[in-house]
Backbone as XML, in Angstrom:
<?xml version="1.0"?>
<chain id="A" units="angstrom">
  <residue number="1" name="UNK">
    <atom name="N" x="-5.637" y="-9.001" z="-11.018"/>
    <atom name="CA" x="-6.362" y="-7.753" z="-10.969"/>
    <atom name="C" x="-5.372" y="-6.625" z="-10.757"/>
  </residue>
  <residue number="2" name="UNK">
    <atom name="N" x="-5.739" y="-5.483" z="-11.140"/>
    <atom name="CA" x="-5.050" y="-4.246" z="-11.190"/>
    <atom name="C" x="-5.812" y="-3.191" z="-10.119"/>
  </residue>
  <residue number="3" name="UNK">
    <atom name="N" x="-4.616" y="-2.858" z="-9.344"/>
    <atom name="CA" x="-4.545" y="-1.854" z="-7.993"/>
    <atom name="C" x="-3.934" y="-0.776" z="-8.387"/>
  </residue>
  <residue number="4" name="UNK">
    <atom name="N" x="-4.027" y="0.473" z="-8.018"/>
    <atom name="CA" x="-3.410" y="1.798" z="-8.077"/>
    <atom name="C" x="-2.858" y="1.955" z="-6.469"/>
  </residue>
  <residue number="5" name="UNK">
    <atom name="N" x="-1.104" y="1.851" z="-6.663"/>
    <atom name="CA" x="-0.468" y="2.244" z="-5.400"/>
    <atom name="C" x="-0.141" y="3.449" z="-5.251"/>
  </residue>
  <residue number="6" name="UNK">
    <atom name="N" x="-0.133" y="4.231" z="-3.904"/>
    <atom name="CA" x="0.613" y="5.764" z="-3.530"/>
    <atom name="C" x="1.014" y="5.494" z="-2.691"/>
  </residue>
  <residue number="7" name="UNK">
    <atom name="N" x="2.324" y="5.867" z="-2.639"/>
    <atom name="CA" x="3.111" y="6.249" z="-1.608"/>
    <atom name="C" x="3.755" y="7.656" z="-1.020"/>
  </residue>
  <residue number="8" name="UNK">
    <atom name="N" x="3.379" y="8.030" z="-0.008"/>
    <atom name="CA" x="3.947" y="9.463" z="0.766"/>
    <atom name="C" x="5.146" y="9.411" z="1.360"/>
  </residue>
  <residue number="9" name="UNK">
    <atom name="N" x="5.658" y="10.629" z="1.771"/>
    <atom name="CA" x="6.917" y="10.964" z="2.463"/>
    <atom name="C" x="8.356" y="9.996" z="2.403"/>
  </residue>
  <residue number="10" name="UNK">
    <atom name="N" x="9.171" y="9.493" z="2.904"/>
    <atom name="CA" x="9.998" y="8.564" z="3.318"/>
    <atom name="C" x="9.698" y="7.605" z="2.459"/>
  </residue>
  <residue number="11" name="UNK">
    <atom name="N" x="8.670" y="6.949" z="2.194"/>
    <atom name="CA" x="8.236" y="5.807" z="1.645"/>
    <atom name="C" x="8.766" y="5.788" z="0.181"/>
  </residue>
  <residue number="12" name="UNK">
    <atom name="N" x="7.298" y="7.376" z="-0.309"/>
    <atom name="CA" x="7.467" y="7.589" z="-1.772"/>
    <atom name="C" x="9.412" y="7.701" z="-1.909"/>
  </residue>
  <residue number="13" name="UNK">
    <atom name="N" x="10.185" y="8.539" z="-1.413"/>
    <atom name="CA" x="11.859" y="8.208" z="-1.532"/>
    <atom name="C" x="12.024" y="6.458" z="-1.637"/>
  </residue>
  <residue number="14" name="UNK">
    <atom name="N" x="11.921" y="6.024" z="-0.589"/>
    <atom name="CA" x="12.498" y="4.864" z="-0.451"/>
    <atom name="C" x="12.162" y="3.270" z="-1.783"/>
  </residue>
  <residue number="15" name="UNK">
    <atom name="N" x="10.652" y="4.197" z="-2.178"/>
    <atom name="CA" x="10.287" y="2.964" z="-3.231"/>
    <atom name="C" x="10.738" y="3.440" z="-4.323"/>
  </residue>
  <residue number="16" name="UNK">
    <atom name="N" x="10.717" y="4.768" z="-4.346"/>
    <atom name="CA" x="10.861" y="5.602" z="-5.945"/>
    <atom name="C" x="9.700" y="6.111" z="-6.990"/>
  </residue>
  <residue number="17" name="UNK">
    <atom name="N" x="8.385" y="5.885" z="-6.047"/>
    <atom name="CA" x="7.763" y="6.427" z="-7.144"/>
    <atom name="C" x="6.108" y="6.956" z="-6.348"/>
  </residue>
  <residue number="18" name="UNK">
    <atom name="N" x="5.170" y="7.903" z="-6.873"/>
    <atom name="CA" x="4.268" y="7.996" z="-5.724"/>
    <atom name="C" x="2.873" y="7.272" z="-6.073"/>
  </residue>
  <residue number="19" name="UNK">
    <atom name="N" x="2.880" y="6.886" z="-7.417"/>
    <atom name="CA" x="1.506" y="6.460" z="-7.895"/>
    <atom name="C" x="2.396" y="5.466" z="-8.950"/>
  </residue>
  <residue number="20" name="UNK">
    <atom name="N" x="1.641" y="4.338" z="-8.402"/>
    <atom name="CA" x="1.870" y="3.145" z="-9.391"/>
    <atom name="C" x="1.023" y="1.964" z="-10.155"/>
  </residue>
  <residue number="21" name="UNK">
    <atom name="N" x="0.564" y="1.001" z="-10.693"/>
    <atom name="CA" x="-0.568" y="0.138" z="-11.154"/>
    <atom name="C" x="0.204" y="-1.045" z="-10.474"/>
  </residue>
  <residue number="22" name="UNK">
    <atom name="N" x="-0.414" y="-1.633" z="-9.950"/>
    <atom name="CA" x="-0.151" y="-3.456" z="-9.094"/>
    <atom name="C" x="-0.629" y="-4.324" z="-9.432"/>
  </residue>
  <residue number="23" name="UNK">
    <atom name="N" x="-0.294" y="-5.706" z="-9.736"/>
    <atom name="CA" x="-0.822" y="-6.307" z="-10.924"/>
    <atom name="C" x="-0.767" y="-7.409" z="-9.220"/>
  </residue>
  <residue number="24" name="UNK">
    <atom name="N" x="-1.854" y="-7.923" z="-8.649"/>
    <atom name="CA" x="-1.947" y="-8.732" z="-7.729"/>
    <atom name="C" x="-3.306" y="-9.998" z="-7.329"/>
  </residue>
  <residue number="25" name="UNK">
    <atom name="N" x="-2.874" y="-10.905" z="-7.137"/>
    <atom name="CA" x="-4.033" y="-11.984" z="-7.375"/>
    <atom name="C" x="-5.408" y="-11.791" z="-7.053"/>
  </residue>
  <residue number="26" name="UNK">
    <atom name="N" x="-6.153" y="-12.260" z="-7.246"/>
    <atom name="CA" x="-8.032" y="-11.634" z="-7.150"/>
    <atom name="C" x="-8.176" y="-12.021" z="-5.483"/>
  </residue>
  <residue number="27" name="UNK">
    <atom name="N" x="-7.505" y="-12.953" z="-4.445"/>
    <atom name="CA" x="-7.417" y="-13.126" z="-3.327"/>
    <atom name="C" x="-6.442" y="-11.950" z="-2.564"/>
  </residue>
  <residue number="28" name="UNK">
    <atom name="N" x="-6.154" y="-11.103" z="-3.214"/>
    <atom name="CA" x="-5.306" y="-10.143" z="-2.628"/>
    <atom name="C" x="-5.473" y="-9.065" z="-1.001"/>
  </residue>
  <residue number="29" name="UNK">
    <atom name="N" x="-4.279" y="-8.928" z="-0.474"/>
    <atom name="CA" x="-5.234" y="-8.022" z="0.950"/>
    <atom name="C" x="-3.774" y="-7.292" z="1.056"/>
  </residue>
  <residue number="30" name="UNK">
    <atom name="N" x="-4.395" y="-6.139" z="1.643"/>
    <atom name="CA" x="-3.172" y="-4.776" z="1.288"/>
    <atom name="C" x="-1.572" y="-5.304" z="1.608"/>
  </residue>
  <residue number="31" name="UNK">
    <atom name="N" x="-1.448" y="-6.271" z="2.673"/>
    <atom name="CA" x="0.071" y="-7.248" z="2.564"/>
    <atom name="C" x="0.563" y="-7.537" z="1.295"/>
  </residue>
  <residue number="32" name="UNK">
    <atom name="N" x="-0.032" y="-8.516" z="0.753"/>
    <atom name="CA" x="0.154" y="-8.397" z="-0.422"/>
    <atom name="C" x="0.284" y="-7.447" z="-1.766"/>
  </residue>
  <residue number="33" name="UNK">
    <atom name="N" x="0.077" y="-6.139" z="-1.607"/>
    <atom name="CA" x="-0.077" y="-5.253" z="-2.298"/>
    <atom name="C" x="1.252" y="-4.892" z="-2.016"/>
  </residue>
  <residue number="34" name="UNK">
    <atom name="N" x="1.872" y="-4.697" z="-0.548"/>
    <atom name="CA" x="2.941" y="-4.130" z="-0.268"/>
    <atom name="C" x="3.918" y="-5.355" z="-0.323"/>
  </residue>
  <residue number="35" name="UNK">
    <atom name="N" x="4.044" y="-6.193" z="-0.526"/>
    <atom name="CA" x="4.675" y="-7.010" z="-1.356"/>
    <atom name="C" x="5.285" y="-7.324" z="-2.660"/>
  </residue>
  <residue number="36" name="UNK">
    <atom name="N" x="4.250" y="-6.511" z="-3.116"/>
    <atom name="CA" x="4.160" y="-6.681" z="-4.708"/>
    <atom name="C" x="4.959" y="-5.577" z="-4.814"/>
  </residue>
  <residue number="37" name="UNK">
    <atom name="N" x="5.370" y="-4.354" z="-4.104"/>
    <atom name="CA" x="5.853" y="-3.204" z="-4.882"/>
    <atom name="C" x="7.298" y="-3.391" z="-4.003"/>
  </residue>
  <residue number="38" name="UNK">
    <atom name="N" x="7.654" y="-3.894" z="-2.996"/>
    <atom name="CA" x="8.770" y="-4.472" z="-2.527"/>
    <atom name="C" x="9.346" y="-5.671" z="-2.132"/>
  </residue>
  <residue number="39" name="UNK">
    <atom name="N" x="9.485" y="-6.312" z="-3.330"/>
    <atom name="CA" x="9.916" y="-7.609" z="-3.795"/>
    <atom name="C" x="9.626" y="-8.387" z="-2.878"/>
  </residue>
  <residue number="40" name="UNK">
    <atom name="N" x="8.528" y="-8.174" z="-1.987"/>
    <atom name="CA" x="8.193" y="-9.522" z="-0.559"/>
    <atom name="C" x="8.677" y="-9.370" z="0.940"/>
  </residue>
  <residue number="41" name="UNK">
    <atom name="N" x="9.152" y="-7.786" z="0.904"/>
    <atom name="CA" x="9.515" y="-7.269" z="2.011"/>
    <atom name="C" x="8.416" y="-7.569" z="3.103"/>
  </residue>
  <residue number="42" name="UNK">
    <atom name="N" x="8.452" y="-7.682" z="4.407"/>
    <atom name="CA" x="7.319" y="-7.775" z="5.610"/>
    <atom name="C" x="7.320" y="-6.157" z="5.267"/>
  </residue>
  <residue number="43" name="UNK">
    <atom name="N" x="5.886" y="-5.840" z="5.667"/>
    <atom name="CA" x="5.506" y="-4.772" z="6.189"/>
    <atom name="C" x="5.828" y="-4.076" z="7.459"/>
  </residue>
  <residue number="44" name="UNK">
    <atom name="N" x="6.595" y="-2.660" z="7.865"/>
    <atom name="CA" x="7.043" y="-2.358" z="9.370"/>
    <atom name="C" x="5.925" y="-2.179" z="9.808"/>
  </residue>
  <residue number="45" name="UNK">
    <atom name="N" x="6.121" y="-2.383" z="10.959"/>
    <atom name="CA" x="4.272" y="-2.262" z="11.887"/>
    <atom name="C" x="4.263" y="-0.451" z="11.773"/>
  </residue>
  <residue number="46" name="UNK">
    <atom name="N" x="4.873" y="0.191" z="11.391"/>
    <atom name="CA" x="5.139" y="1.714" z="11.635"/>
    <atom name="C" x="3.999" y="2.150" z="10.583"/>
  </residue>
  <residue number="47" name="UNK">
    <atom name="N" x="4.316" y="0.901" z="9.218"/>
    <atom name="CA" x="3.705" y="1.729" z="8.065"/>
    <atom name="C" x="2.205" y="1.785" z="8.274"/>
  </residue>
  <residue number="48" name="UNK">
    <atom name="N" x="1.025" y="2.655" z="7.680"/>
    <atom name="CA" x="-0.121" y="2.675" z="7.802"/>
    <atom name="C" x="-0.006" y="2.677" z="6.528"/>
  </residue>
  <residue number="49" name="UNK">
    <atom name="N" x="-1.472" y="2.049" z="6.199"/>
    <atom name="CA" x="-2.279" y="1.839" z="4.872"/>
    <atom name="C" x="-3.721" y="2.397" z="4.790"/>
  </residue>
  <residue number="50" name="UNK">
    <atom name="N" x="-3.954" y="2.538" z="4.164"/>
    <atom name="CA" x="-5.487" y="3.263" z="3.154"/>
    <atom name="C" x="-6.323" y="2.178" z="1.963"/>
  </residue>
  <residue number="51" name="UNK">
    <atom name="N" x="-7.539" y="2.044" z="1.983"/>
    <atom name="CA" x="-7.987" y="1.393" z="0.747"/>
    <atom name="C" x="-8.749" y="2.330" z="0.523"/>
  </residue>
  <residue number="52" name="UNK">
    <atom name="N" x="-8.853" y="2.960" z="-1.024"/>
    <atom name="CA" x="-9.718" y="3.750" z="-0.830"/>
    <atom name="C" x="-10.417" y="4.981" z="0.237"/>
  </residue>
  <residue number="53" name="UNK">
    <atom name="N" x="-9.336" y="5.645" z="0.491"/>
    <atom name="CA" x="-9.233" y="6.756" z="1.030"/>
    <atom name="C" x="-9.407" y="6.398" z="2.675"/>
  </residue>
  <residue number="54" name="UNK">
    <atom name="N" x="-9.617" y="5.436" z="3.582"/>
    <atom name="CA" x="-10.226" y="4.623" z="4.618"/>
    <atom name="C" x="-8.635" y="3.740" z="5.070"/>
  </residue>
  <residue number="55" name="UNK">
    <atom name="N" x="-8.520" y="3.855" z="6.562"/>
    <atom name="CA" x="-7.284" y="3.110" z="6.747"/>
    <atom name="C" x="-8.044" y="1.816" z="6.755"/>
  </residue>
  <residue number="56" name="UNK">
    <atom name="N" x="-6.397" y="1.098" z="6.568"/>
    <atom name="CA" x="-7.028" y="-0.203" z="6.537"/>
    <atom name="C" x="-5.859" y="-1.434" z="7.271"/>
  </residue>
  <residue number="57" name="UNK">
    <atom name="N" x="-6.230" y="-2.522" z="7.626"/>
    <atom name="CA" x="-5.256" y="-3.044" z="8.330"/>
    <atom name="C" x="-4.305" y="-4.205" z="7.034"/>
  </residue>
  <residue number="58" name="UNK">
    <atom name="N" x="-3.735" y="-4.711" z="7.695"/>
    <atom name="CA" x="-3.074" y="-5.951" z="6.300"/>
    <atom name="C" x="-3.739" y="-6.631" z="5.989"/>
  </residue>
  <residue number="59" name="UNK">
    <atom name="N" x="-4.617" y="-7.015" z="6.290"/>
    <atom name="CA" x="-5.051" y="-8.137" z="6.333"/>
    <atom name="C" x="-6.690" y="-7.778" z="5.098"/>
  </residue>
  <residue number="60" name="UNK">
    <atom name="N" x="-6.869" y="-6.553" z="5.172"/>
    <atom name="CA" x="-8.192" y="-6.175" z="4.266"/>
    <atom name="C" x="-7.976" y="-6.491" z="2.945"/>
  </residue>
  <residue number="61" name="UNK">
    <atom name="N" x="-8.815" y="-6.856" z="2.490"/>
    <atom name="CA" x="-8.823" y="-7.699" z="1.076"/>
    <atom name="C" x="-8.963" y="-6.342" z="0.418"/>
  </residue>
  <residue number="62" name="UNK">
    <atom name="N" x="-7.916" y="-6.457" z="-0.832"/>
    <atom name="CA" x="-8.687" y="-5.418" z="-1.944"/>
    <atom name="C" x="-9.132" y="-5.825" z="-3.149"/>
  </residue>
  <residue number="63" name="UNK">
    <atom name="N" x="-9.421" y="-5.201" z="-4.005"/>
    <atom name="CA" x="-10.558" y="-5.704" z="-4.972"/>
    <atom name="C" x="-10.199" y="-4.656" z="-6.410"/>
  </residue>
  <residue number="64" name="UNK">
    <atom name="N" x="-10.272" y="-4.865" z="-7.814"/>
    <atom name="CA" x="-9.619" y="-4.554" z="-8.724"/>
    <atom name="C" x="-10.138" y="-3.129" z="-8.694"/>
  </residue>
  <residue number="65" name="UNK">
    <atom name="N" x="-9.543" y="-2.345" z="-9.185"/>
    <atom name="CA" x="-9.597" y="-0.803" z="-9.269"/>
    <atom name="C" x="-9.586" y="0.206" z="-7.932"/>
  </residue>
  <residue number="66" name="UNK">
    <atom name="N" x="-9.255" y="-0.907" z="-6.768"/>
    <atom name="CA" x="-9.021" y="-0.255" z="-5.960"/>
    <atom name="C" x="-7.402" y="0.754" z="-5.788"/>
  </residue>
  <residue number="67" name="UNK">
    <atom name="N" x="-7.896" y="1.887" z="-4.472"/>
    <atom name="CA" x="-6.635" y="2.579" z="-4.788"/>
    <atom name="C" x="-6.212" y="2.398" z="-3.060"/>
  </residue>
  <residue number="68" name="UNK">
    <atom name="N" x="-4.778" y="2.018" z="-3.154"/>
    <atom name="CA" x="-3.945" y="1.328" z="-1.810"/>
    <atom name="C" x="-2.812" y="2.443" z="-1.817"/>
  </residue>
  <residue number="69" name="UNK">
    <atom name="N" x="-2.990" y="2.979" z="-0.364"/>
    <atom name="CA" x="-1.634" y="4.018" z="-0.042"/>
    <atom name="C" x="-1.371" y="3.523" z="0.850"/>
  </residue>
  <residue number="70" name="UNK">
    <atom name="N" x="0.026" y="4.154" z="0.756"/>
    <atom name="CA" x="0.892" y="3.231" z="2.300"/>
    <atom name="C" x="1.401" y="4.763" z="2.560"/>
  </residue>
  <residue number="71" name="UNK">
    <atom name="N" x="1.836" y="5.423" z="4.090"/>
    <atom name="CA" x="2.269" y="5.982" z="4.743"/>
    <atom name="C" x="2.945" y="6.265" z="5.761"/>
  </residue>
  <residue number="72" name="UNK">
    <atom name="N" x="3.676" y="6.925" z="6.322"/>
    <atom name="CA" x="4.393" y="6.361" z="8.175"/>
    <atom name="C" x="3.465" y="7.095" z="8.465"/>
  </residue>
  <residue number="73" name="UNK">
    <atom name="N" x="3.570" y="7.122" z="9.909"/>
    <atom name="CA" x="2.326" y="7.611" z="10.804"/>
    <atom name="C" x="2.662" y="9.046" z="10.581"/>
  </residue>
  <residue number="74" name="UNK">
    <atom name="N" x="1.577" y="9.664" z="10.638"/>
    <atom name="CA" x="1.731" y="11.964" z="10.855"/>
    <atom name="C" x="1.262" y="11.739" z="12.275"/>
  </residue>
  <residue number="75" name="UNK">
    <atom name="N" x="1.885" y="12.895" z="12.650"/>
    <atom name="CA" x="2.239" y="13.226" z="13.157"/>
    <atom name="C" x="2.117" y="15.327" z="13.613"/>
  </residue>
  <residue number="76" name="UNK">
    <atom name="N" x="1.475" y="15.410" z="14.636"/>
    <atom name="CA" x="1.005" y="16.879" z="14.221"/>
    <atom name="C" x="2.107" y="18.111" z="15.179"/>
  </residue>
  <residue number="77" name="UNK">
    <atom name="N" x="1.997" y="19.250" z="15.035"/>
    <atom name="CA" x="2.761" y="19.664" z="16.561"/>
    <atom name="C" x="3.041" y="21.260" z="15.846"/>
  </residue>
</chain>
């Protein structure tokens, strides 16, 4: 199944790109998503995730046409 990834700040630098398509198994959960776009890297506990506009933890299953962002934490001041 096909996912739409974004990535913000630090991240979007560090992966190279801010919107991407993820080609990830129909058992998939946002770990795996962030896997898929960094060759199997663990996730830092720092990063936060989104499914569909809604945070979400690793472990949330996503589902085809969903859209998965990853972010570091904001921070306000």
């Amino acid at each position: 199944m096909q996912v739409t990834v974004k990535t913000f700040a630090h991240l979007r630098d560090r992966l190279g790109f801010a919107e991407s398509a993820a080609e990830v198994p129909e058992d998939a959960c946002v770990l795996d998503v962030w896997q898929s776009i960094t060759d199997g890297s663990e996730m830092p506990r720092s990063v936060l995730a989104a499914v569909n506009l809604d945070y979400a933890a690793a472990d949330t299953r996503v589902h085809d046409g969903d859209e998965v962002a990853f972010f570091p934490p904001v921070t306000g001041g």
